[in-house]
N, C-alpha and C positions, 0 to 999 in steps of 0.2 A: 222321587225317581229321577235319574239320568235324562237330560234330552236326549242323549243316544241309547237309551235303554230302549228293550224292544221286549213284551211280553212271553217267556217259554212258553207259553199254550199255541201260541201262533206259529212256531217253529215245531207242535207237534203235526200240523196238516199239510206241510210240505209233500211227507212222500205218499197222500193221498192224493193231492191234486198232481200229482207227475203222472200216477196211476190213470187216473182219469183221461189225463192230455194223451198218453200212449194209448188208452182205450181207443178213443176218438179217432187214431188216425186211422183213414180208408183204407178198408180193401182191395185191392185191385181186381180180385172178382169180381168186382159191381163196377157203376160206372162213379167214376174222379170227380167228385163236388168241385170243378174247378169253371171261372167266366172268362171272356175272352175282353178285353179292356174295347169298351165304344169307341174310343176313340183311333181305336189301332194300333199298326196295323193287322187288317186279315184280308185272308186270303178265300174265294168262294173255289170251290174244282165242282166240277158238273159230270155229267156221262159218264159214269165210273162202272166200274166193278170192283168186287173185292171177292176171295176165297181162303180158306184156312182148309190146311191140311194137317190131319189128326196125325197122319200116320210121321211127320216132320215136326210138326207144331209151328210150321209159319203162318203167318198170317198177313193176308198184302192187300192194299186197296191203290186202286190204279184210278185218276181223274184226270180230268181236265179241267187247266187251270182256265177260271173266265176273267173277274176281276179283283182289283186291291184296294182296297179302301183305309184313308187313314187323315186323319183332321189336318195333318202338316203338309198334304197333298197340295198343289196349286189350285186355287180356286174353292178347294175343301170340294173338290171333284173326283170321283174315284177313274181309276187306271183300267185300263182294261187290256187283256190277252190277245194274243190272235189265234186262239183256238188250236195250237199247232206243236202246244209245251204238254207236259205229264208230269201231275204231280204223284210220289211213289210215297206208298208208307208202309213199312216192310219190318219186321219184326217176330220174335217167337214167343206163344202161349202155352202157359202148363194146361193139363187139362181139364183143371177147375176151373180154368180163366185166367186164372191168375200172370201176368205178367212174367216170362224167363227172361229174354235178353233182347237185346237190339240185331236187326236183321241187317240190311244195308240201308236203314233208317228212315228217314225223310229227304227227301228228293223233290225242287220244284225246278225242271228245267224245260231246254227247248225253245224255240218260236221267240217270242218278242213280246214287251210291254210296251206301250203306247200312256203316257199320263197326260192330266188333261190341255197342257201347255202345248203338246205336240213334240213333246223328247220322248227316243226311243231307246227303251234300254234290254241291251243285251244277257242272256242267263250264261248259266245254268243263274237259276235266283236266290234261291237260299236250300241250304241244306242241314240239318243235323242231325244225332243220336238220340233214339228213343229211347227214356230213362224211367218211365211206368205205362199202364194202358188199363185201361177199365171196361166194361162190359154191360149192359143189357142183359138181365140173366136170359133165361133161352127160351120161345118162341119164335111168333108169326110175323113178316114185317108190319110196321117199319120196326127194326132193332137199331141202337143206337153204341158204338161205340166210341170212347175219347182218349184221352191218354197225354204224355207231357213227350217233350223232348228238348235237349239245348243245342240252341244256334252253333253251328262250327264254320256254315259260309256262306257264296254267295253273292252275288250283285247287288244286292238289298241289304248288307250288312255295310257299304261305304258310302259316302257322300256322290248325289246324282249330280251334277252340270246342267242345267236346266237350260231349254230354248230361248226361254224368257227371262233370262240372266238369274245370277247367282247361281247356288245350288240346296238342294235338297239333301237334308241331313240324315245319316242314315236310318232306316226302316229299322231293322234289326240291329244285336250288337252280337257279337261272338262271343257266347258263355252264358249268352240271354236263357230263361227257361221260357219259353213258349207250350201252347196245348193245340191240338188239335181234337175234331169230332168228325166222326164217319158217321153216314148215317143210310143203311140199306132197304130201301124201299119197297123192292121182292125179295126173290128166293126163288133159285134156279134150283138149289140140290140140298140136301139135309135139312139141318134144324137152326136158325140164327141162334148163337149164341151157345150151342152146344158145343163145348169145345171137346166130348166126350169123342166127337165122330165130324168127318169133312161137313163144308158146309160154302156155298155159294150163293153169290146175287149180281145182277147184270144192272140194276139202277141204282147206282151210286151217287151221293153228294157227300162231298168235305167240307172244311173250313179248317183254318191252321192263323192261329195267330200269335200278339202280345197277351200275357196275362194283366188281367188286373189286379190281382193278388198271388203271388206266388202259393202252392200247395207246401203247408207247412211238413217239413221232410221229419219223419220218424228220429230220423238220427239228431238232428237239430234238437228236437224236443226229448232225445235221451240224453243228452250231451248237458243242457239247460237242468235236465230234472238231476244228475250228477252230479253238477252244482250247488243244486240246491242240497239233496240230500249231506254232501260235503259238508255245507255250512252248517245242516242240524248238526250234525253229527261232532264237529267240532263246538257248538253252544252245548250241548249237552254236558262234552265233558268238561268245558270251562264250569259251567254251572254246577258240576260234582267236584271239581273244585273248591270250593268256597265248602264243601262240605265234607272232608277229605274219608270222614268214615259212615260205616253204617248207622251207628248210634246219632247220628245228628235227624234221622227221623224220628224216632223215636225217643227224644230227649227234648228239653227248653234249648239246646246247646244252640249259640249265638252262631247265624252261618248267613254269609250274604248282607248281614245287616235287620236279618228279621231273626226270629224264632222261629223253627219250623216244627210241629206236632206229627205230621202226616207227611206221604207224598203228596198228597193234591197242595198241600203247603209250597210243597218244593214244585210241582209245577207252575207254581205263579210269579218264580223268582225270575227279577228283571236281571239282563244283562246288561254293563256297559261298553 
């Protein structure tokens, strides 16, 4: 055998496991199997509300931002707000749940950031486009919603000046994907999570950060499995090549360098 020969039975499970990896990818009816990286940064918002209207299909959660935390901070001390910004997350839902489109996005501005060196930095903070959102199916609180979006700007996407010299490199980057999670406490009107019909809650918390693994994108994983199928598909017909007629299953007729009696013969034929 070839050192670069590669088994044709290995190239028949390619376009089972693309099958699989498409399976796997989340629904946006549910909630985004996605974690927010420990070390930062993120974002905590407090006092919220949020409502969806059935009859538009928006859906918006209003906070306030408190602090930021992030290991590259001065002192590995978290930042904190002045209670006077609004973080906004704005967006529209089919009524399965399912994610339609970005509303006027992610929004963290207002008021002032304080870190722990004693520099104050000016907003709006960071902003961007929500690009999925996920769900809590429907119930009582607390219901939990999350969802992605990417960095487009923001005081927190460039390098800070620090009080205590140097500077702080930026938080964010622009084009970054980022997640956020909402998370409703009560229920002021309808049903959490019903996106069949309006629904409201007056105690709201967020958090919006860095991923630690990006959500592996559908299209990625079609584009990847394209690939691969391509590549069977071209071993194949190299490997019917070497056998250029029917009769060579069915015959001792020399093909590849073996004999082959059967197809499962010709399934084991290496490539080089």
């Amino acid at each position: 055998m070839s050192k670069h020969s590669r088994s044709f039975s290995t190239l028949r499970v390619y376009p089972v496991v693309c099958a699989l990896l498409l399976a796997a990818a989340p629904s946006r009816a549910d909630l985004i199997p996605i974690t927010l990286d420990p070390n930062g940064p993120t974002i905590l918002g407090v006092f919220g509300s949020l409502s969806y209207n059935a009859g538009t299909g928006e859906f918006q959660s209003l906070t306030t931002p408190a602090d930021l935390g992030a290991a590259s901070l001065p002192n590995n001390m978290p930042a904190f707000f002045d209670f006077f910004g609004t973080t906004t997350i704005d967006l529209f839902v089919n009524t399965d749940g399912s994610f339609n489109r970005n509303g006027s996005g992610l929004s963290i501005s207002g008021g002032s950031l304080t870190l722990p060196d004693g520099t104050v930095v000016s907003g709006p903070f960071l902003s961007g486009t929500i690009t999925a959102f996920g769900a809590d199916p429907r119930g009582p609180a607390t219901r939990n919603f999350d969802g992605l979006f990417q960095v487009t700007g923001g005081s927190l996407t460039a390098p800070i000046a620090l009080n205590s010299k140097g500077s702080l490199p930026a938080l964010f980057t622009v084009g970054q994907t980022g997640g956020f999670f909402v998370s409703a406490e009560d229920v002021t009107s309808g049903t959490l999570g019903d996106f069949t019909s309006s629904f409201s809650s007056d105690s709201v918390k967020d958090e919006e950060g860095a991923l630690i693994v990006p959500e592996p994108s559908s299209l990625f994983v079609g584009l990847a499995c394209t690939g691969l199928v391509l590549g069977w598909v071209a071993a194949r017909k190299a490997a019917r090549a070497a056998c250029p007629t029917k009769d060579a299953f069915n015959t001792r007729r020399h093909c590849g360098g073996k004999n082959f009696r059967s197809l499962e013969d010709f399934g084991s034929l290496t490539l080089d």
